[in-house]
C-alpha positions as CSV (number, residue, x, y, z in Angstrom):
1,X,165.7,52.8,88.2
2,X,164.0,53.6,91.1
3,X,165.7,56.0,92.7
4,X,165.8,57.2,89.2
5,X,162.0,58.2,88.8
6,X,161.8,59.5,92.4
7,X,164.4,61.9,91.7
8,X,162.5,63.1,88.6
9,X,159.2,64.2,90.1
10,X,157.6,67.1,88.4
11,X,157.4,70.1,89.9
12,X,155.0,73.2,89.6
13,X,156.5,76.1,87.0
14,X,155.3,78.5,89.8
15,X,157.0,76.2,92.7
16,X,160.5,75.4,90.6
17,X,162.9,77.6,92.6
18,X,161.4,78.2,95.6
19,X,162.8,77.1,98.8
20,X,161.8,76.8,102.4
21,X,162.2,79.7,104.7
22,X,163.3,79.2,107.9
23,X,161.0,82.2,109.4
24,X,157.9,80.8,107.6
25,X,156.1,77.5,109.9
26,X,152.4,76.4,110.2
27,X,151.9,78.8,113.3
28,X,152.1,82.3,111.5
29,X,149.7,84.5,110.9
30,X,150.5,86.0,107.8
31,X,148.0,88.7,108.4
32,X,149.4,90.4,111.8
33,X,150.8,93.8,111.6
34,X,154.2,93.9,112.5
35,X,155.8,96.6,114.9
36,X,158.5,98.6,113.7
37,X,160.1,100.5,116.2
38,X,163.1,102.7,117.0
39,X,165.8,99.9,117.4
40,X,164.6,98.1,114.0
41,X,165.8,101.1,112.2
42,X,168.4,103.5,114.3
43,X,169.8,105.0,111.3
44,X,166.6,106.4,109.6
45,X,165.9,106.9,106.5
46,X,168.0,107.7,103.7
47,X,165.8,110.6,101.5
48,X,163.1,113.1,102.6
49,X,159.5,112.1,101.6
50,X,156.8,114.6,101.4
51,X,152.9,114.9,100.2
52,X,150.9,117.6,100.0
53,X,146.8,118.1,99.6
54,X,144.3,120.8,99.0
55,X,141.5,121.4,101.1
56,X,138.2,123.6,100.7
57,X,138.1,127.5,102.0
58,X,135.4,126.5,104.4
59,X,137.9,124.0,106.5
60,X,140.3,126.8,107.0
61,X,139.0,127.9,110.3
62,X,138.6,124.6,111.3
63,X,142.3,123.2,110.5
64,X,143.7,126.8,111.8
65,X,142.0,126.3,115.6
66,X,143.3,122.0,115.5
67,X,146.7,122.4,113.7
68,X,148.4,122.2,116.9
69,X,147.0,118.8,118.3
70,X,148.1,117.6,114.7
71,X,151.7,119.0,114.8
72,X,152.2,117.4,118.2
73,X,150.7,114.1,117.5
74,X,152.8,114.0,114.0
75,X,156.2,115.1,116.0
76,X,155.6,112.1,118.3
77,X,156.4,109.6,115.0
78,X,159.3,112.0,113.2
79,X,157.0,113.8,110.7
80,X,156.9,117.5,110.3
81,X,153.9,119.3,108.7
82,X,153.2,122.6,107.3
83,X,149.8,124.4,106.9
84,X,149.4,126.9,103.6
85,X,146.6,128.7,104.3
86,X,147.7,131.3,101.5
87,X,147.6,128.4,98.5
88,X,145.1,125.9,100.7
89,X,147.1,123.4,101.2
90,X,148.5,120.9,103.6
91,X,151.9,119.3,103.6
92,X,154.1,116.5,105.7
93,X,157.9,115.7,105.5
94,X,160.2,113.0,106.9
95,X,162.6,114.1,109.4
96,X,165.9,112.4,110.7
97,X,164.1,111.2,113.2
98,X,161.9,109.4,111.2
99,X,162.2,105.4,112.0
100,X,159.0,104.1,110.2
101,X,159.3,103.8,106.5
102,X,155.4,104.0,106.0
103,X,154.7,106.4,108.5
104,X,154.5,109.2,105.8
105,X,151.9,107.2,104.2
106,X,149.8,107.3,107.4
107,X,150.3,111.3,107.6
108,X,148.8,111.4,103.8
109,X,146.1,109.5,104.3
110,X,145.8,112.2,107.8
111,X,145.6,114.9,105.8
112,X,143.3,113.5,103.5
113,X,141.0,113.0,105.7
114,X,141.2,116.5,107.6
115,X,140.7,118.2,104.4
116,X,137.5,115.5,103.7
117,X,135.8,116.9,107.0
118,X,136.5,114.5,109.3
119,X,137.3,115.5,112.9
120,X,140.5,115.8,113.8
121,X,140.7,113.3,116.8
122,X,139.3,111.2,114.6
123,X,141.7,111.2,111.7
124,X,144.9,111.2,114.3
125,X,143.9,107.4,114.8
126,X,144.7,106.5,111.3
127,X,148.4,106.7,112.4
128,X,147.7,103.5,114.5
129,X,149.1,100.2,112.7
130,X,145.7,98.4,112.8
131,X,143.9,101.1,111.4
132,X,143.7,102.0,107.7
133,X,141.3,104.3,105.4
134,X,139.1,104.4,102.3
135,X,138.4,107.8,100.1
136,X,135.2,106.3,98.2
137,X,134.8,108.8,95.1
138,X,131.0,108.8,94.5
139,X,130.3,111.6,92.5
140,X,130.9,110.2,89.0
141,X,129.1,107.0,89.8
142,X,125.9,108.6,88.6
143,X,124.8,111.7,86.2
144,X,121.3,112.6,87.2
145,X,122.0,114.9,90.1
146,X,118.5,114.3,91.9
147,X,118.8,110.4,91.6
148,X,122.2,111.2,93.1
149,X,121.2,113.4,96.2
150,X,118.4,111.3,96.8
151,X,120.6,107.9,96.3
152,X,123.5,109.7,99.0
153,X,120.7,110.3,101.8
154,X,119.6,106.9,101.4
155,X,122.7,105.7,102.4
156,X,122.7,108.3,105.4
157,X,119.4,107.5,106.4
158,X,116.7,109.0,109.1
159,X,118.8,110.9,111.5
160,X,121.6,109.0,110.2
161,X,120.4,105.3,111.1
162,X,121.6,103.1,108.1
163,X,125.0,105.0,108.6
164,X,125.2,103.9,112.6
165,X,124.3,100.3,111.2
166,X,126.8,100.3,108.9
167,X,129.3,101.4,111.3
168,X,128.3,98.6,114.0
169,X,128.6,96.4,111.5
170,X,131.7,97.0,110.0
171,X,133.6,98.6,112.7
172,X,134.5,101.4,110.7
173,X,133.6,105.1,110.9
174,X,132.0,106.3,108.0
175,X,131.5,110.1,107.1
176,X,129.5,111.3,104.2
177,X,130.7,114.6,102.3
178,X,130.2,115.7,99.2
179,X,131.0,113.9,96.8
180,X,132.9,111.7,98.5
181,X,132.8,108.9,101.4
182,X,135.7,108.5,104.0
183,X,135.8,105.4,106.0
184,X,138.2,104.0,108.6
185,X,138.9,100.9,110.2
186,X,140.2,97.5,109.6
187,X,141.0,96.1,105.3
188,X,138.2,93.9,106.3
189,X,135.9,96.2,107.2
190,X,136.8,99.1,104.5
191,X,136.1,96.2,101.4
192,X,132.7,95.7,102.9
193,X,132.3,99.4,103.1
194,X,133.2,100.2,99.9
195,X,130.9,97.7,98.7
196,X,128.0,98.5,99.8
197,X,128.2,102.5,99.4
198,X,129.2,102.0,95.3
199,X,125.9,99.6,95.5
200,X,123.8,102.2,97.0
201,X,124.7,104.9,94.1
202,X,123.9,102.2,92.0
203,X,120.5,101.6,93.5
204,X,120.4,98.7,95.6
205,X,119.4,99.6,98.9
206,X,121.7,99.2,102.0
207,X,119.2,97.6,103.7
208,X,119.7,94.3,101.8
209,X,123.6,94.6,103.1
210,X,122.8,94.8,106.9
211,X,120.5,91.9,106.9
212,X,123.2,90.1,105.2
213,X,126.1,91.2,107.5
214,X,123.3,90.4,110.6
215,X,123.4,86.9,109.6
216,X,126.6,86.9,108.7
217,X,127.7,88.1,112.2
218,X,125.5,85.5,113.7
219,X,127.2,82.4,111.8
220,X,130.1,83.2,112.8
221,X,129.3,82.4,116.4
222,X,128.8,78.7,115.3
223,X,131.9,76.5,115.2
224,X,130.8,74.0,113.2
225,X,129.5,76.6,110.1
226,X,133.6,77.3,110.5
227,X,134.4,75.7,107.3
228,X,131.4,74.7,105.8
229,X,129.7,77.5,103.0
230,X,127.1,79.8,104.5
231,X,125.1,80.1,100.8
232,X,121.9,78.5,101.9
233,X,121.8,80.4,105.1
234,X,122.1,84.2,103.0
235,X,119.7,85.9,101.8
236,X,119.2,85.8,98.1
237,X,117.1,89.0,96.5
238,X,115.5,88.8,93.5
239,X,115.7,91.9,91.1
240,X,111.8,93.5,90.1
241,X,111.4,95.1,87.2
242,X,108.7,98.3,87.7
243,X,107.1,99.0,85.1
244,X,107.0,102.5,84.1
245,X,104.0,104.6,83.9
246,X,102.1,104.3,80.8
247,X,101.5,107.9,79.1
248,X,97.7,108.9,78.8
249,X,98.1,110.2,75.1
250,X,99.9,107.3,73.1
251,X,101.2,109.1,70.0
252,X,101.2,107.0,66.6
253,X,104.3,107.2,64.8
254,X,104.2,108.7,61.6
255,X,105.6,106.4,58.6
256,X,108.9,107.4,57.7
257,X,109.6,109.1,54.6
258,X,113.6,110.4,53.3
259,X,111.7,113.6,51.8
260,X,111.5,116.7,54.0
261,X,107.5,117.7,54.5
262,X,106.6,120.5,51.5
263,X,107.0,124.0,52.4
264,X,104.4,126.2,53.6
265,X,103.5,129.4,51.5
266,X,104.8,132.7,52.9
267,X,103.1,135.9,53.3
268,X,104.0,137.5,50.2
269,X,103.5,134.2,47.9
270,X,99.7,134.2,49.3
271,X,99.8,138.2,48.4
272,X,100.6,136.7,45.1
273,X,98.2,134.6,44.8
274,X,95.6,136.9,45.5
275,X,97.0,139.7,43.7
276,X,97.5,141.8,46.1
277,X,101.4,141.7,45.9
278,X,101.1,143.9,42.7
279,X,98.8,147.0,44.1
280,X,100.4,150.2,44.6
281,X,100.5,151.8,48.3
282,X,97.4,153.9,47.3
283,X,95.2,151.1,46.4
284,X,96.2,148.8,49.7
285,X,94.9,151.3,51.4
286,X,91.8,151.7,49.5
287,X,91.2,147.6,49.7
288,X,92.1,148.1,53.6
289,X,89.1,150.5,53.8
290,X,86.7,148.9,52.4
291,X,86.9,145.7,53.9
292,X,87.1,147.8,57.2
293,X,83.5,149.6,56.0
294,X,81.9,145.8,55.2
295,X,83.2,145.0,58.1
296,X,81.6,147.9,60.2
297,X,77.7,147.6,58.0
298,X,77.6,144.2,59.3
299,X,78.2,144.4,62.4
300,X,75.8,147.7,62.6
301,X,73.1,145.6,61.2
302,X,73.7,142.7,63.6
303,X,73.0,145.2,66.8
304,X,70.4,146.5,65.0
305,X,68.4,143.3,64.5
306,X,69.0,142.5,67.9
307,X,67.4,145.2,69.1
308,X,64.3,145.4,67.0
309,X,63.5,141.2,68.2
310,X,62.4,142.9,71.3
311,X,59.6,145.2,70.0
312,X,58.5,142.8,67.1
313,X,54.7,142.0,68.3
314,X,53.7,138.3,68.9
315,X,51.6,137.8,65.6
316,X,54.1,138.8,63.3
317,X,56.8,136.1,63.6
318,X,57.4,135.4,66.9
319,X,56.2,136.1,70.8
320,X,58.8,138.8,72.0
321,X,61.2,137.3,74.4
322,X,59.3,137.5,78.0
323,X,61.3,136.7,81.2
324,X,58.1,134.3,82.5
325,X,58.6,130.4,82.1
326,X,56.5,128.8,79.3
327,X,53.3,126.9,80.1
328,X,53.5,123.1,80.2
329,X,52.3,121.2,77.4
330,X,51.5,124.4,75.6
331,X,48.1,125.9,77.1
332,X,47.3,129.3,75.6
333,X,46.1,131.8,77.6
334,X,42.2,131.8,77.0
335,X,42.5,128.0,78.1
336,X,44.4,129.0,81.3
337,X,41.2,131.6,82.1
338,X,38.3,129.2,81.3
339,X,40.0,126.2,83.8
340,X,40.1,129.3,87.1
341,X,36.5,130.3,86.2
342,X,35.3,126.7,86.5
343,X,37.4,126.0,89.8
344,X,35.4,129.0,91.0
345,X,32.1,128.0,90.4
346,X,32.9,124.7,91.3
347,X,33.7,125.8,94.8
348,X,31.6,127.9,96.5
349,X,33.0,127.5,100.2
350,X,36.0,129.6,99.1
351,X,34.1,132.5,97.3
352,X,31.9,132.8,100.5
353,X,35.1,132.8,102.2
354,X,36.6,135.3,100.5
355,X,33.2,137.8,101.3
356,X,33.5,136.9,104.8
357,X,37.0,138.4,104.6
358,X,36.2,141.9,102.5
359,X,33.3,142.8,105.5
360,X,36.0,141.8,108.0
361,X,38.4,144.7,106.5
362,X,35.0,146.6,106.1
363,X,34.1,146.8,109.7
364,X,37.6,147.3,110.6
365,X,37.5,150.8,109.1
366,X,34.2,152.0,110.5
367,X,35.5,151.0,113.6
368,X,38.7,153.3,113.2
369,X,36.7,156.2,112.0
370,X,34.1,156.1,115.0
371,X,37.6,156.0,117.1
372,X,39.1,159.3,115.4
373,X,35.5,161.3,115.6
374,X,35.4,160.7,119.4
375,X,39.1,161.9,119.8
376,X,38.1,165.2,118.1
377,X,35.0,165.7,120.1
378,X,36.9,165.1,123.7
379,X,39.6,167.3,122.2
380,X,36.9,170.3,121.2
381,X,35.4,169.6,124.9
């Protein structure tokens, strides 16, 4: 009975048929990259494979001058290419002496990234086995196109600064264009990359990434953080709400009624309504006139008022309009007379003053004409 219920010990649904493999051991690493080269696969492969891919007019000049180094590098792993500059396009084939199954993937993803504006030299190292790359589509993340622009040169940054960060950080290269984002480097590194750009369209700022890949890179210099979580050592960012700008002018909402407002009168129900609708041409004209003659009297009559105010004398309604400032605390003029006549008397000093001054002037002129009669009588001499 024993043996009985060891025999009967239940077993996974998922587990149920599988069995050990004598290739798989504690020691693997499931995630190296395995080699495949020319003796794994002598006799090729059995079909042709080929993709092609558009590219923009202004990379023609560009892919024109570095097809060559392309062709060469892509010859070196059994791929053949072609460049249509006619239709704008860019295609790669397997050969016979093609040994690597997904080598033809790698010369996609090469062409993908020429026509995306990435440098040649650069792109070429996508054929490597350890190295892999991301297309991020951006463009439809977003409608407003300013929020979008600005959003895009944030992830850039001053002279390209976030971007270097980013790339330190990750190990990846990262090129911005268009509407797009092409990154290379390790699966690792590309997930974190892809991240953090969709973020940034989104509107969290990649600042709040690097400090968290800093610390990040830091903890994993620690051997004993090696399997422990690394939660309280993160950063955690809350989320602020801004309030928007309240509008000066708050408009109150009108009640809301299913009836449409009532409809203004037109021209010729107001012509109605005033009869004039039913006048003949003749007497529109006459009624034109007229108002034009009233019109004319009183503005005539207006001018002419206007100009009479100025001659009206000061007893008959009103002191004509004088350009001299009105006396203070309104002194008439007889008043004004009788207060400098009793500062005179009052102050005798300055009336003798003022004779000392008219025999000055007076003595002055004999003095000239005693001057001019001795002139003439040296001149008669």
């Amino acid at each position: 009975m024993a043996d009985g219920a060891e025999n009967n010990v239940v077993v996974s649904k998922n587990k149920r048929h599988r069995k050990d493999k004598p290739w798989d051991h504690e020691g693997i690493d499931h995630w190296a990259i395995p080699k495949c080269g020319k003796d794994e696969n002598p006799g090729g492969l059995a079909d042709e494979s080929s993709f092609a891919v558009l590219f923009p007019k202004y990379r023609e000049k560009y892919l024109r001058e570095s097809w060559p180094l392309v062709t060469r590098s892509l010859k070196e792993v059994g791929v053949r290419c072609e460049l249509n500059l006619v239709e704008g396009s860019m295609s790669v084939f397997t050969t016979r002496k093609t040994y690597d199954p997904y080598i033809i993937i790698k010369a996609r993803d090469l062409i993908k990234l020429l026509s995306r504006s990435v440098p040649a030299p650069q792109a070429l190292k996508v054929l490597q086995d350890d190295v892999s790359c991301d297309i991020i589509k951006i463009g439809g993340l977003i409608r407003n196109t300013d929020k979008f622009v600005k959003r895009r040169q944030r992830l850039i940054g001053p002279n390209g600064s976030t971007l270097k960060a980013l790339e330190l950080l990750t190990n990846c290269y990262i090129l911005v264009q268009g509407n797009t984002v092409s990154a290379m480097g390790s699966y690792k590194g590309l997930k974190v990359v892809r991240r953090i750009v969709e973020d940034c369209i989104k509107n969290v700022h990649p600042i709040f990434h690097i400090k968290e890949l800093m610390i990040k890179r830091e903890l994993e210099k620690d051997e004993r953080l090696k399997n422990e979580s690394w939660d309280r050592f993160l950063p955690k960012f809350k989320k602020k709400n801004v309030q928007r700008k309240k509008p000066k002018v708050i408009r109150q909402k009108k009640e809301y009624t299913p009836f449409p407002p009532p409809q203004m009168p037109s021209k010729v129900d107001l012509q109605i309504e005033s009869g004039e609708y039913f006048l003949n041409q003749r007497q529109k004209k006459a009624k034109t006139f007229e108002e034009k003659q009233e019109r004319q009297a009183r503005r005539t009559e207006e001018s002419k008022r206007r100009r009479e105010e100025a001659f009206r004398p000061p007893g008959e309604g009103g002191d004509p309009p004088s350009t001299k400032k009105a006396k203070p605390d309104g002194e008439s003029l007889s008043d004004v007379v009788k207060s400098l006549k009793s500062k005179g008397s009052s102050k005798p000093r300055d009336r003798d003053a003022a004779g000392d001054v008219s025999e000055y002037f007076a003595d002055a002129k004999s003095e000239k004409k005693k001057k001019k009669k001795e002139k003439k009588k040296k001149k008669e001499k």
